[in-house]
Structures are given as C-alpha cells and as structure tokens.
Biopython code that builds the backbone (N, CA, C, O; Angstrom):
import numpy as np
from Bio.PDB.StructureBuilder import StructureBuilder

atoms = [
    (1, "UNK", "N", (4.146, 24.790, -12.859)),
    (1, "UNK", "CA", (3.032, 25.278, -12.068)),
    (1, "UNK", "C", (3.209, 24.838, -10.618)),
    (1, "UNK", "O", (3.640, 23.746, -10.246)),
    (2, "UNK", "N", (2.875, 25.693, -9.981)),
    (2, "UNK", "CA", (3.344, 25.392, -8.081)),
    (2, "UNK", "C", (1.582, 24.632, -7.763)),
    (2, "UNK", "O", (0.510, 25.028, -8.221)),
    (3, "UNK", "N", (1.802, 23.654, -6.990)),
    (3, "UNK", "CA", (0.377, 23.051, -6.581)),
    (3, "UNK", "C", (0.542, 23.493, -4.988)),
    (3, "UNK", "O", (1.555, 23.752, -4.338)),
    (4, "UNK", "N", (-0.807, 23.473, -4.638)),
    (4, "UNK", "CA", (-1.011, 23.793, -3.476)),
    (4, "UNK", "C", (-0.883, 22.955, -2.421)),
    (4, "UNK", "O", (-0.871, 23.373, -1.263)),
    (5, "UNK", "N", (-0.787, 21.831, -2.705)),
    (5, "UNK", "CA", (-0.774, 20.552, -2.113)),
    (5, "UNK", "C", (0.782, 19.871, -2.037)),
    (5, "UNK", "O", (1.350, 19.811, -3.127)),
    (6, "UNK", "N", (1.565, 19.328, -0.807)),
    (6, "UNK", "CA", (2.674, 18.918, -0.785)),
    (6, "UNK", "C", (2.655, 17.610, -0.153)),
    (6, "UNK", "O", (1.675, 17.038, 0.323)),
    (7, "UNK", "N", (3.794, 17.231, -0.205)),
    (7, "UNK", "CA", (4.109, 15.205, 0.086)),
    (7, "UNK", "C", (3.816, 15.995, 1.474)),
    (7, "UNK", "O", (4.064, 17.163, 1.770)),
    (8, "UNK", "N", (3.187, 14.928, 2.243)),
    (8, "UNK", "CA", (2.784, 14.331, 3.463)),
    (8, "UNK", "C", (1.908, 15.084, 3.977)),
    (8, "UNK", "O", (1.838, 15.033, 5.205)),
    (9, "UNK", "N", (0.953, 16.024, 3.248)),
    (9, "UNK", "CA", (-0.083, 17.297, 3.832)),
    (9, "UNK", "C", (-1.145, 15.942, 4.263)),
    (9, "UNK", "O", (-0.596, 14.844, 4.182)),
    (10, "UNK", "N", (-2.255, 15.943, 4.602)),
    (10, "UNK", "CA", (-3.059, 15.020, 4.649)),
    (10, "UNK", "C", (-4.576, 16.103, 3.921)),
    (10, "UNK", "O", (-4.767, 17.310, 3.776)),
    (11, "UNK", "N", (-5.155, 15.187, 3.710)),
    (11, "UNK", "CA", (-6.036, 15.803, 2.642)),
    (11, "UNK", "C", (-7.609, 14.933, 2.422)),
    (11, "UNK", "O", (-7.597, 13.819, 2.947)),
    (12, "UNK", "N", (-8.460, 15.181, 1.967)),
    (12, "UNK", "CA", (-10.054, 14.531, 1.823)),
    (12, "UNK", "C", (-10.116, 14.813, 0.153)),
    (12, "UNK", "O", (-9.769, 15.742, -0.578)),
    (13, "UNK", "N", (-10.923, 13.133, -0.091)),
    (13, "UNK", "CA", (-11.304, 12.973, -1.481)),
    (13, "UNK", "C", (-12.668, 13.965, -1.091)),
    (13, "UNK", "O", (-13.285, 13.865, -0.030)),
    (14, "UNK", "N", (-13.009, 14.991, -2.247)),
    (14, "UNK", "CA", (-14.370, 15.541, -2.233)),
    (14, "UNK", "C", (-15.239, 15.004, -3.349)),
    (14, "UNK", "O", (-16.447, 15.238, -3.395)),
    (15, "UNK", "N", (-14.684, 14.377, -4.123)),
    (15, "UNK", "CA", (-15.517, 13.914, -5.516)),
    (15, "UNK", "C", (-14.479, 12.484, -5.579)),
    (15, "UNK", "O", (-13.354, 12.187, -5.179)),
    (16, "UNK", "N", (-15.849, 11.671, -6.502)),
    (16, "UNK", "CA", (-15.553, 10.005, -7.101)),
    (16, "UNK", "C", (-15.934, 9.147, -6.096)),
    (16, "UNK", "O", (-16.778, 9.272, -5.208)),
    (17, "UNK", "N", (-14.879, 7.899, -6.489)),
    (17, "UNK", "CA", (-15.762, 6.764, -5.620)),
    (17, "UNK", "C", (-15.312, 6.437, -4.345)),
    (17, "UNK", "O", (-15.931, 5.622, -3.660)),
    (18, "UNK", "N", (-13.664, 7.328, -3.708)),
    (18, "UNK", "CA", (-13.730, 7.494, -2.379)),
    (18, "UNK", "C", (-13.385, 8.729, -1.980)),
    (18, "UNK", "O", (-12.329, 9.265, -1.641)),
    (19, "UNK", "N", (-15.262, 9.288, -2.169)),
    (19, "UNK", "CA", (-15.473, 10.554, -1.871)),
    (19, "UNK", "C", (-15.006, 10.529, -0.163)),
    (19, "UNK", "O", (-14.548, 9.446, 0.201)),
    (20, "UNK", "N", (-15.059, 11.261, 0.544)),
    (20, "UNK", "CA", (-15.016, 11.075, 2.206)),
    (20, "UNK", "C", (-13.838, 10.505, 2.769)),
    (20, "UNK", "O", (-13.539, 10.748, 3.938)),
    (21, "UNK", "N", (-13.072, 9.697, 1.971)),
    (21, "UNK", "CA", (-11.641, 9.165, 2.563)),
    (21, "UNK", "C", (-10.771, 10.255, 2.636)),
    (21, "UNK", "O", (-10.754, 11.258, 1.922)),
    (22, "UNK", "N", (-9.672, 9.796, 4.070)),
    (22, "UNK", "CA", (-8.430, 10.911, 4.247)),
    (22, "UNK", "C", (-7.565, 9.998, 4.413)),
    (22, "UNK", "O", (-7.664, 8.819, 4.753)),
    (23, "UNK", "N", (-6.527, 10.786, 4.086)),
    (23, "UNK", "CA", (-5.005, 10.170, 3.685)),
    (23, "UNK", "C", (-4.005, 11.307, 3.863)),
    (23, "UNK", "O", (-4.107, 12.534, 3.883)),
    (24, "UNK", "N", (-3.064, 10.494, 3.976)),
    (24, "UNK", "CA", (-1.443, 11.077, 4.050)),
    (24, "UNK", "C", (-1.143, 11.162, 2.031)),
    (24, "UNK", "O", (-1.457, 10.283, 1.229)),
    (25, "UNK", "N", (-0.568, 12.302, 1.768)),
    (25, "UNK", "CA", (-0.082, 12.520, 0.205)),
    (25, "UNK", "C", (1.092, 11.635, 0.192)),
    (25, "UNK", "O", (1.930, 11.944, 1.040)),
    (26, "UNK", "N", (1.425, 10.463, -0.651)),
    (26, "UNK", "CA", (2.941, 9.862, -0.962)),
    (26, "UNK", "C", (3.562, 10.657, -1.739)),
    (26, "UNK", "O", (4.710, 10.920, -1.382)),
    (27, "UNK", "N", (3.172, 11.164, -2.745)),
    (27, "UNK", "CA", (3.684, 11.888, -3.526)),
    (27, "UNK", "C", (2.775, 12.510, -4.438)),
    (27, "UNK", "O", (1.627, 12.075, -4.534)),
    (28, "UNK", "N", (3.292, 13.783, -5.327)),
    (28, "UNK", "CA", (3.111, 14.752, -5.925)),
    (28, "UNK", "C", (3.498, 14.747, -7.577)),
    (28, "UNK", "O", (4.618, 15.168, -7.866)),
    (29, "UNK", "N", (2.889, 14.430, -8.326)),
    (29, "UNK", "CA", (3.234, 14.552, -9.639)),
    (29, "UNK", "C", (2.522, 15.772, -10.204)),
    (29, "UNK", "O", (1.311, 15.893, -10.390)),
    (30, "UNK", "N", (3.790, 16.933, -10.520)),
    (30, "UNK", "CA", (3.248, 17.963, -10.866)),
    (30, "UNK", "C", (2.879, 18.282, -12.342)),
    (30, "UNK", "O", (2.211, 19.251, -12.704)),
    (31, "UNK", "N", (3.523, 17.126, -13.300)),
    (31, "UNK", "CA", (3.281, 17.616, -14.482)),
    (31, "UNK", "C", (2.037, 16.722, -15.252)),
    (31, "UNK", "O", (1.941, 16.708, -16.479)),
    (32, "UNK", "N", (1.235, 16.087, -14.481)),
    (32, "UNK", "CA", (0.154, 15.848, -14.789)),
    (32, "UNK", "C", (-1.195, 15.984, -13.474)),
    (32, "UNK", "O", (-2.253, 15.354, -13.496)),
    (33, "UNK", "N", (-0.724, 17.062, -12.324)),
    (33, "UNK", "CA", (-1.740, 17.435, -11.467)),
    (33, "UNK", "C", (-2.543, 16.597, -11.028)),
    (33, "UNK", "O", (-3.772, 16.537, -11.010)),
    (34, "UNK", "N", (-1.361, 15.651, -10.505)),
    (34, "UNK", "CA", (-2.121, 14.465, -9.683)),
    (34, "UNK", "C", (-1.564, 14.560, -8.721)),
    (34, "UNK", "O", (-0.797, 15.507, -8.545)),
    (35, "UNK", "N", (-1.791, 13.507, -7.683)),
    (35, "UNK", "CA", (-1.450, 13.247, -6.386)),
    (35, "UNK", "C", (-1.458, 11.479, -5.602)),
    (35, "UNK", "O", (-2.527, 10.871, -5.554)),
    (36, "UNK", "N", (-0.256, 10.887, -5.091)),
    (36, "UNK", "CA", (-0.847, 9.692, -4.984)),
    (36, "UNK", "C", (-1.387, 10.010, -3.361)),
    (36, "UNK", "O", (-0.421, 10.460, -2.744)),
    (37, "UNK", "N", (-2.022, 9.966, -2.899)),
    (37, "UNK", "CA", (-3.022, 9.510, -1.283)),
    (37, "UNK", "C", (-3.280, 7.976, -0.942)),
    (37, "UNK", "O", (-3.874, 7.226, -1.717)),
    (38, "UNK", "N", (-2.758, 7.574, 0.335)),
    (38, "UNK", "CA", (-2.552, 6.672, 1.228)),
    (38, "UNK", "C", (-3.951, 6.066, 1.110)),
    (38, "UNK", "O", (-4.838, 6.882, 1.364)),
    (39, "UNK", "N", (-4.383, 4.804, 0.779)),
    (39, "UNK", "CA", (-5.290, 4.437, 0.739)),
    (39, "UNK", "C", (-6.504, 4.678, 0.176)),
    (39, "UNK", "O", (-7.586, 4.302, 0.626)),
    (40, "UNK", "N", (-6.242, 5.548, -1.183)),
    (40, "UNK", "CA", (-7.249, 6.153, -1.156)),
    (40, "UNK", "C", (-6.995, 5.620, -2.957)),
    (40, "UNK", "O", (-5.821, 5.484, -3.301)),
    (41, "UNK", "N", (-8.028, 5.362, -3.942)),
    (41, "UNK", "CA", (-8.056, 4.592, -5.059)),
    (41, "UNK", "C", (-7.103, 3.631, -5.351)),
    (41, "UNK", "O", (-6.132, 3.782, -6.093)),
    (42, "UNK", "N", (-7.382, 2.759, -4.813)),
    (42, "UNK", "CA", (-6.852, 1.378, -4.467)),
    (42, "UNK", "C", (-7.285, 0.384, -5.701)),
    (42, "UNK", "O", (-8.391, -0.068, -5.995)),
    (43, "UNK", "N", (-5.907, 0.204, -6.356)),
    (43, "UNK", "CA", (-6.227, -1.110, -7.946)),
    (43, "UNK", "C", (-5.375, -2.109, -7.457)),
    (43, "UNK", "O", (-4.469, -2.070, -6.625)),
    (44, "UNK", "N", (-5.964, -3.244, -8.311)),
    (44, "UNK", "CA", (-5.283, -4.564, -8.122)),
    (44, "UNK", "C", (-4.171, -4.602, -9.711)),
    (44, "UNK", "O", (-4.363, -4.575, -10.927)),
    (45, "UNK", "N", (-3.384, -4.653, -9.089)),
    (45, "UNK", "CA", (-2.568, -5.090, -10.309)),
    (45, "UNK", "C", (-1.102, -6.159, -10.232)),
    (45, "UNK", "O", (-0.250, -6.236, -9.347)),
    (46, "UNK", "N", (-1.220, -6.850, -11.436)),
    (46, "UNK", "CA", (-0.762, -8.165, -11.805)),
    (46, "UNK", "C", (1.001, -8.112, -11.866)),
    (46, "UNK", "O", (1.753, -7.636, -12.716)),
    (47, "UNK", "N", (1.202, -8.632, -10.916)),
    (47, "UNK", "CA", (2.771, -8.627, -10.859)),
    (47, "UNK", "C", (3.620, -9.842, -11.374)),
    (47, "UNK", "O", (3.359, -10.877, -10.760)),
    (48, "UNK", "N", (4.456, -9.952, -12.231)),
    (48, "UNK", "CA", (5.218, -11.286, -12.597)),
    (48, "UNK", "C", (6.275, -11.376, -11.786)),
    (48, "UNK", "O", (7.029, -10.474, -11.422)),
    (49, "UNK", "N", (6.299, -13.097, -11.386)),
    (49, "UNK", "CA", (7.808, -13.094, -10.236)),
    (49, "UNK", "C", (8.907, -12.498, -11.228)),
    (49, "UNK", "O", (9.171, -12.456, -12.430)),
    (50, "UNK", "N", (9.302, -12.140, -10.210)),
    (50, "UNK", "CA", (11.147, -12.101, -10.523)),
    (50, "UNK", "C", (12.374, -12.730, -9.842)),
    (50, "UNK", "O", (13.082, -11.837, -9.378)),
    (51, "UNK", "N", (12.817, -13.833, -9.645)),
    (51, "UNK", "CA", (13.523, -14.169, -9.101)),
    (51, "UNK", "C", (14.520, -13.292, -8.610)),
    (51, "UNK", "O", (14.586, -12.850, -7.463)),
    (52, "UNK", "N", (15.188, -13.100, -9.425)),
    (52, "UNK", "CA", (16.636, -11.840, -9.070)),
    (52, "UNK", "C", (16.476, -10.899, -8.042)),
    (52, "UNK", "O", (17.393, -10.475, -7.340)),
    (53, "UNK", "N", (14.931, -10.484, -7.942)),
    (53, "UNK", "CA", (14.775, -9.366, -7.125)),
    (53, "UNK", "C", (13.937, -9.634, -6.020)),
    (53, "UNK", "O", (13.204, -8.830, -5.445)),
    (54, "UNK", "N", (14.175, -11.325, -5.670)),
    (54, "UNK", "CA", (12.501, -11.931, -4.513)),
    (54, "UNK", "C", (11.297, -11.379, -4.818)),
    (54, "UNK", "O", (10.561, -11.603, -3.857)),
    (55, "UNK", "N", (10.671, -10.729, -5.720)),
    (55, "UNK", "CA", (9.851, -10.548, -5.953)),
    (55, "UNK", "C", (8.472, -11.746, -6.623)),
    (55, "UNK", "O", (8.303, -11.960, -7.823)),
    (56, "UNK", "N", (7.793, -12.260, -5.700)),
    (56, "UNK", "CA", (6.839, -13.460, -6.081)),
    (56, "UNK", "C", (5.879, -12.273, -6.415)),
    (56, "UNK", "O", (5.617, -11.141, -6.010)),
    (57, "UNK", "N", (5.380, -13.440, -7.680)),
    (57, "UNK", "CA", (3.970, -12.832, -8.903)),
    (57, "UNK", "C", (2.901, -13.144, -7.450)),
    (57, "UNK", "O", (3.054, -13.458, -6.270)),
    (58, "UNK", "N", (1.955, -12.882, -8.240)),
    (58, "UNK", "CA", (0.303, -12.614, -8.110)),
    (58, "UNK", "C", (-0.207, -11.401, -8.230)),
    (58, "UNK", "O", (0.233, -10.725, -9.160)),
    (59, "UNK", "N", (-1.155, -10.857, -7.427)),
    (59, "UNK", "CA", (-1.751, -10.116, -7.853)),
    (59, "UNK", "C", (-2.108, -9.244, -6.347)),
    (59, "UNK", "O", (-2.852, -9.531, -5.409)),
    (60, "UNK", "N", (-0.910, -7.670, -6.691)),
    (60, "UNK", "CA", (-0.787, -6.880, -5.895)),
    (60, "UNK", "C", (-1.783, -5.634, -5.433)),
    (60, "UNK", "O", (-2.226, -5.286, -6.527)),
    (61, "UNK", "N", (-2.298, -4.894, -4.596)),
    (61, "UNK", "CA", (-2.737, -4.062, -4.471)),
    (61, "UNK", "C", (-1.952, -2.445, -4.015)),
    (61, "UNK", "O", (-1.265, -2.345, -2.998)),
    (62, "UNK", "N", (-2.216, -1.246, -4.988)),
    (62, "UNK", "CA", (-1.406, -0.387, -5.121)),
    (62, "UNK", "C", (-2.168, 1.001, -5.329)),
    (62, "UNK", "O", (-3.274, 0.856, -5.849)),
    (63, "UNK", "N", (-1.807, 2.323, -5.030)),
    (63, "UNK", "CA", (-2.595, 3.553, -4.780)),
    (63, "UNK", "C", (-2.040, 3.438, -6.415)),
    (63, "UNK", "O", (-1.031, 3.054, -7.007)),
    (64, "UNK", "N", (-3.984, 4.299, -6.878)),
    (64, "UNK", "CA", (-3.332, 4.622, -8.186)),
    (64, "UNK", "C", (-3.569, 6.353, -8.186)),
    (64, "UNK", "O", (-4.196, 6.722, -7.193)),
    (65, "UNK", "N", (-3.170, 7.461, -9.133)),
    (65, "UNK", "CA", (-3.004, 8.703, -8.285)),
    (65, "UNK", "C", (-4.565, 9.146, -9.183)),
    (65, "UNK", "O", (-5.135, 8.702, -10.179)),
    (66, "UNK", "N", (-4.857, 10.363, -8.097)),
    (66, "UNK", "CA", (-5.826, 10.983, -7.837)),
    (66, "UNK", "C", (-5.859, 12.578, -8.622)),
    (66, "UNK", "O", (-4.931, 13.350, -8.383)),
    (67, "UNK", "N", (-6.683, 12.886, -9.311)),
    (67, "UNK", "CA", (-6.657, 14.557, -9.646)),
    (67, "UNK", "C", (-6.394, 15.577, -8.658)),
    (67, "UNK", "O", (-7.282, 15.558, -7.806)),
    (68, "UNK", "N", (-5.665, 16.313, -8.478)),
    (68, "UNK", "CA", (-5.514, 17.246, -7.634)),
    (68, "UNK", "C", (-6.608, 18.272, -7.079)),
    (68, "UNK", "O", (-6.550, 18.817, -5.976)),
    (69, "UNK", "N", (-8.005, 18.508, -8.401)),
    (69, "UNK", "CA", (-9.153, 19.093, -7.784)),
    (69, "UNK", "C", (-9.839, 18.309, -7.145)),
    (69, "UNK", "O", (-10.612, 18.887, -6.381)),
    (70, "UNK", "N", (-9.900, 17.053, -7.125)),
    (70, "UNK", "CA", (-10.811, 15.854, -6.323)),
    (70, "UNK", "C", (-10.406, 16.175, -4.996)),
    (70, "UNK", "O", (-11.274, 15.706, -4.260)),
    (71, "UNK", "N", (-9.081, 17.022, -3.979)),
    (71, "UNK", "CA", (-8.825, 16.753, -3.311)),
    (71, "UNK", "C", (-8.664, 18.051, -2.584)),
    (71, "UNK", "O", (-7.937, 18.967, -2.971)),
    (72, "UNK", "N", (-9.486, 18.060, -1.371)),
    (72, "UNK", "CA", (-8.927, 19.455, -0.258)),
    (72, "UNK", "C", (-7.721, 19.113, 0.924)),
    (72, "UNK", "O", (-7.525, 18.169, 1.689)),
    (73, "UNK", "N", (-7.173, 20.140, 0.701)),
    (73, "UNK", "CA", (-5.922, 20.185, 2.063)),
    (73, "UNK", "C", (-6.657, 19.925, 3.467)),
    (73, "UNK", "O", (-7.479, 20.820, 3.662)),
    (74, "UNK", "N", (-6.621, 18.992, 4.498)),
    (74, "UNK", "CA", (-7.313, 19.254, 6.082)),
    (74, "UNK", "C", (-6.564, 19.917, 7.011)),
    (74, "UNK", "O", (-5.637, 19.285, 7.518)),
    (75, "UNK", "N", (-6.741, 20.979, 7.331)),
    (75, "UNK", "CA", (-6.116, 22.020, 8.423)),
    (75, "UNK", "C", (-6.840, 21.031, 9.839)),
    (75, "UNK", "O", (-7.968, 20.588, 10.053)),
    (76, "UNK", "N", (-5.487, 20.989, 10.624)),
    (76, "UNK", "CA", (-5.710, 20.089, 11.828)),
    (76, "UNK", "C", (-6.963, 20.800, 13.026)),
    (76, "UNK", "O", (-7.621, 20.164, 13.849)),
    (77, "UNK", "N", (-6.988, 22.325, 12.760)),
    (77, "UNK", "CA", (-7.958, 22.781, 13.352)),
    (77, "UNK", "C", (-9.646, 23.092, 12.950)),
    (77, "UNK", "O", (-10.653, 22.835, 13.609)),
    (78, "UNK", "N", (-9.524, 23.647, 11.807)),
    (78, "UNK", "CA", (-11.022, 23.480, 11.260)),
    (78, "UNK", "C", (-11.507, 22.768, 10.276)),
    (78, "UNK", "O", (-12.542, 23.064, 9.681)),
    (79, "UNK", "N", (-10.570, 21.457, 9.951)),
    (79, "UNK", "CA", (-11.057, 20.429, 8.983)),
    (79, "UNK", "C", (-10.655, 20.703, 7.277)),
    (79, "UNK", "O", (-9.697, 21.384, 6.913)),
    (80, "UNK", "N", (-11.395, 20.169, 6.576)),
    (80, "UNK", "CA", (-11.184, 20.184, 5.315)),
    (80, "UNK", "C", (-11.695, 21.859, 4.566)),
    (80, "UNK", "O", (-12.832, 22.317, 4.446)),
    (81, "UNK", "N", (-10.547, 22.379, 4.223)),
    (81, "UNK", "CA", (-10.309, 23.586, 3.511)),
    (81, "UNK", "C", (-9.667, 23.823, 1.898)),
    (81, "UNK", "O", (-9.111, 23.011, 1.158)),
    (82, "UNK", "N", (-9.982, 25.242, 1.700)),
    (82, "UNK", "CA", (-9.535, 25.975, 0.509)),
    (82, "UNK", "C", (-7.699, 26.134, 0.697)),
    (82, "UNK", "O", (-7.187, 25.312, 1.457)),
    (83, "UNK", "N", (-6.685, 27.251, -0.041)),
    (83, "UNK", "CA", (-5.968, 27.140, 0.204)),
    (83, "UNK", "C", (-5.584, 28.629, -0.028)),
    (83, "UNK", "O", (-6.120, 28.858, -1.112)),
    (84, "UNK", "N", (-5.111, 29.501, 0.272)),
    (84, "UNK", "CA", (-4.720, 30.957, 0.061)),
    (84, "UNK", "C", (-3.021, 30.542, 0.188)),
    (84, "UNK", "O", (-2.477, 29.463, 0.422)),
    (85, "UNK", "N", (-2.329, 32.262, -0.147)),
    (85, "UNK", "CA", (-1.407, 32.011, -0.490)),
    (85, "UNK", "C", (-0.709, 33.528, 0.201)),
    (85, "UNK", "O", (-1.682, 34.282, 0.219)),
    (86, "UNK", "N", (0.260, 34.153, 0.654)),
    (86, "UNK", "CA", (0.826, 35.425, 1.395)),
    (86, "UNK", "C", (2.032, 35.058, 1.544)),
    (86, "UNK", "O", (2.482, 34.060, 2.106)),
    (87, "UNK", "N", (2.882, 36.456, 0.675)),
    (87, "UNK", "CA", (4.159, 36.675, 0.800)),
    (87, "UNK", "C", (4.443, 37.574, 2.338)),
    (87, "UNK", "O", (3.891, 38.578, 2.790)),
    (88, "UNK", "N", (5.485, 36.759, 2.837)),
    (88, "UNK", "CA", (5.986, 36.959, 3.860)),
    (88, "UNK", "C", (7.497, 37.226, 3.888)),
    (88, "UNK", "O", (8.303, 36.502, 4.473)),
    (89, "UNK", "N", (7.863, 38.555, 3.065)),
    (89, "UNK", "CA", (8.934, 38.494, 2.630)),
    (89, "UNK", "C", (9.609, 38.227, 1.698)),
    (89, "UNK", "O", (9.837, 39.133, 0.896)),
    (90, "UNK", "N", (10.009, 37.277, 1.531)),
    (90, "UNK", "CA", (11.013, 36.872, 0.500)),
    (90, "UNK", "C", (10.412, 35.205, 0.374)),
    (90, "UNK", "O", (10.954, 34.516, -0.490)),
    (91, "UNK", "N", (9.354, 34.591, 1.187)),
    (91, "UNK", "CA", (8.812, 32.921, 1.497)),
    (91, "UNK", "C", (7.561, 33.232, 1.368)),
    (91, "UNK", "O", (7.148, 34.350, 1.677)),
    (92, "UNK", "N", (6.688, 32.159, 0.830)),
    (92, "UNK", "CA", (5.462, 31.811, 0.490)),
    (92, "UNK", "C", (4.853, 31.191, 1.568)),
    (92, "UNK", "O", (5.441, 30.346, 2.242)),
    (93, "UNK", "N", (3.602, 31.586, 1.799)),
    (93, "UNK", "CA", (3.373, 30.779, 2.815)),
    (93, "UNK", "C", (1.995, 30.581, 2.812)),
    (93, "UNK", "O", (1.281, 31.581, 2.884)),
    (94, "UNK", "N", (1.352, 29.176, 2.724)),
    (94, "UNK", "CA", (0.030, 28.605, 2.967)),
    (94, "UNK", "C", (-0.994, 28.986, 3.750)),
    (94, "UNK", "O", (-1.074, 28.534, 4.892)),
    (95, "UNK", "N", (-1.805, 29.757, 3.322)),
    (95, "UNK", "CA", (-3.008, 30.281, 4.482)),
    (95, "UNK", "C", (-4.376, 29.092, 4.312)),
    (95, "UNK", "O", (-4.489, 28.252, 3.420)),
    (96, "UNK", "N", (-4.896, 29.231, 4.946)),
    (96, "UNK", "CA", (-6.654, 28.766, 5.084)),
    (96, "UNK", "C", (-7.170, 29.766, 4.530)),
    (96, "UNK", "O", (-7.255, 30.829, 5.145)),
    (97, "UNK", "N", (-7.646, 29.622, 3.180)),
    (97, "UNK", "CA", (-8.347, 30.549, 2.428)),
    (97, "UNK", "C", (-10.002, 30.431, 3.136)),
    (97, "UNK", "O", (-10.927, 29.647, 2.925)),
    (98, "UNK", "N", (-9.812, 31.810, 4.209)),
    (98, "UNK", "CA", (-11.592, 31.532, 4.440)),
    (98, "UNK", "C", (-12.422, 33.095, 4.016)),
    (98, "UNK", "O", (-12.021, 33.695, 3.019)),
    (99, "UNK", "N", (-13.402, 33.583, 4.717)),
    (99, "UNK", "CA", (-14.192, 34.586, 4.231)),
    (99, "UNK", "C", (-13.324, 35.659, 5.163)),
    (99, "UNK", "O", (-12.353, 35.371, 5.863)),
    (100, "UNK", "N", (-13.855, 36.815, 5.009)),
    (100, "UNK", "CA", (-13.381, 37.648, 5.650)),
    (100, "UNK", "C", (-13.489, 37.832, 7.108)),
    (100, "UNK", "O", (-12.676, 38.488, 7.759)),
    (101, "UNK", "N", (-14.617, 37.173, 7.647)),
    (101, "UNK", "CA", (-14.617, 37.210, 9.167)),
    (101, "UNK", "C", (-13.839, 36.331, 9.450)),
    (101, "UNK", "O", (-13.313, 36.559, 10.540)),
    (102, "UNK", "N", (-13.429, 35.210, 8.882)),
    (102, "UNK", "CA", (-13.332, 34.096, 9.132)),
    (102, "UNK", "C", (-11.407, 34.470, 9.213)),
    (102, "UNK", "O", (-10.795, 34.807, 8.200)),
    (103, "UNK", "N", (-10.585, 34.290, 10.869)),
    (103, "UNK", "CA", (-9.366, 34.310, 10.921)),
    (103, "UNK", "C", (-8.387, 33.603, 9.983)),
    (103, "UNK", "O", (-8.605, 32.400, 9.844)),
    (104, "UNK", "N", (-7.307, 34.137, 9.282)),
    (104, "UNK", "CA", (-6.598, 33.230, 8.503)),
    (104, "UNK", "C", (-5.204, 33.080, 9.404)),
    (104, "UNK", "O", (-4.522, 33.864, 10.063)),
    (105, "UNK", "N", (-5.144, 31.702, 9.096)),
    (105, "UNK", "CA", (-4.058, 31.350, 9.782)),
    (105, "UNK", "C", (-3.145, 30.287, 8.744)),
    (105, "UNK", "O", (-3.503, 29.719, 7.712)),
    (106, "UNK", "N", (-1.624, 30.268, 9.573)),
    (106, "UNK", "CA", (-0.908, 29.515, 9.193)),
    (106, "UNK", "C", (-1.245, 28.167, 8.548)),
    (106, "UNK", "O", (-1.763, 27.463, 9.415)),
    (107, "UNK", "N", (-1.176, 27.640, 7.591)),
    (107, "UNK", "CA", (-0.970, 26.099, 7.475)),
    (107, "UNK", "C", (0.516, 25.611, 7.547)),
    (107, "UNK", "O", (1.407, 25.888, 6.744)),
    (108, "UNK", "N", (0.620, 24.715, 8.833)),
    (108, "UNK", "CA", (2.429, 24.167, 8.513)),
    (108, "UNK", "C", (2.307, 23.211, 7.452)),
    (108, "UNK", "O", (1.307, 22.735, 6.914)),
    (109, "UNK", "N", (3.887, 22.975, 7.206)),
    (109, "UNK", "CA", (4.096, 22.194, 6.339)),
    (109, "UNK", "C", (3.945, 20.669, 6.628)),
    (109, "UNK", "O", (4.004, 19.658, 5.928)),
    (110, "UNK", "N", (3.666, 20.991, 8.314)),
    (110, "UNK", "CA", (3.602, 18.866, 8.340)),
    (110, "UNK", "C", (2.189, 18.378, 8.909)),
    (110, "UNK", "O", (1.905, 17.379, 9.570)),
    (111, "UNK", "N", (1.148, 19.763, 8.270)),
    (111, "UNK", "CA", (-0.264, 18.546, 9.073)),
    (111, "UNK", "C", (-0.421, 17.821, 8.419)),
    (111, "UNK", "O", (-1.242, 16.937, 8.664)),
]
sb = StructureBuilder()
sb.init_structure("model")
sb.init_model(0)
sb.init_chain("A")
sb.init_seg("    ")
for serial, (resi, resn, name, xyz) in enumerate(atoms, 1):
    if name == "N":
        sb.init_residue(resn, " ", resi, " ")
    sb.init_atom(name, np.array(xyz, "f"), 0.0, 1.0, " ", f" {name:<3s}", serial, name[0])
structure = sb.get_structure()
C-alpha cells in the first residue's frame, strides 16, 4: 500500500495525547501504517550497558511510532492539510487535497 506521507515531510498530531505537536517524519513503516515523528510520543525505556558497544544502561528516552491517521501532512503555505494525488505523466504527484474553489497546488517532496 503507497502512504501518503514520506521520511522528512513534516506533519501535525490531530488526535491523542500530543494532539497539536509538529515534527519532522524519521521514518515510515509501511506494513503496519505507522510513522515515527520527531518528538512527538516520547517513552522512557530501559537500556542495559553494554560494554563492547560504550553503550551505558539507564533509562533512555525514544520516539515510539504513531498511526498514520493521527497525522496530517503541513503544506508550508496553508498549514495542516488533506492529501490528493495527479498523474503527471508517467510520476505521481502530491496535491493539497482542497475544495473546488480552493487552488491545488504542488506539495514538494522536502517540506
């Protein structure tokens, strides 16, 4: 399944407990339609040293990933949006899914 959402789009939690936070995407896990986001559901979890690898124990903090509907794409010009989709040939290409008055334009690949 193609997600609408790609590594480094930046994007807004719309639902849970950090509804309103924006972030940069780290990555994309497509076969369970998640997403990890930069700061955004933040767990503590328990690390054991490892010598071999400098790695000292305690207790780390780490993005844990996010549902992919919890989350809208932010177009750098009119904020947090839907996502449309137009063949341009032979390439796919990301629109701002808006109403019909409403101009559709490009989304690049690096907002």
């Amino acid at each position: 399944m193609s997600l609408n959402i790609q590594r480094n789009d930046q994007v807004e939690v719309i639902s849970g407990a950090d509804r309103g936070k924006r972030g940069r995407v780290l990555r994309v896990i497509p076969e369970t339609n998640r997403i990890l986001v930069e700061h955004v559901r933040v767990v503590k979890k328990n690390v054991r040293p490892n010598p071999q690898r400098n790695i000292k124990g305690g207790i780390a903090e780490q993005e844990a990933p996010v549902h992919i509907s919890n989350v809208l794409l932010v177009c750098p010009s009119c904020g947090p949006t839907r996502i449309g989709h137009k063949f341009e040939g032979d390439t796919k290409v990301r629109l701002v899914a808006g109403g019909e008055d409403q101009e559709q334009e490009e989304i690049a690949v690096s907002c």
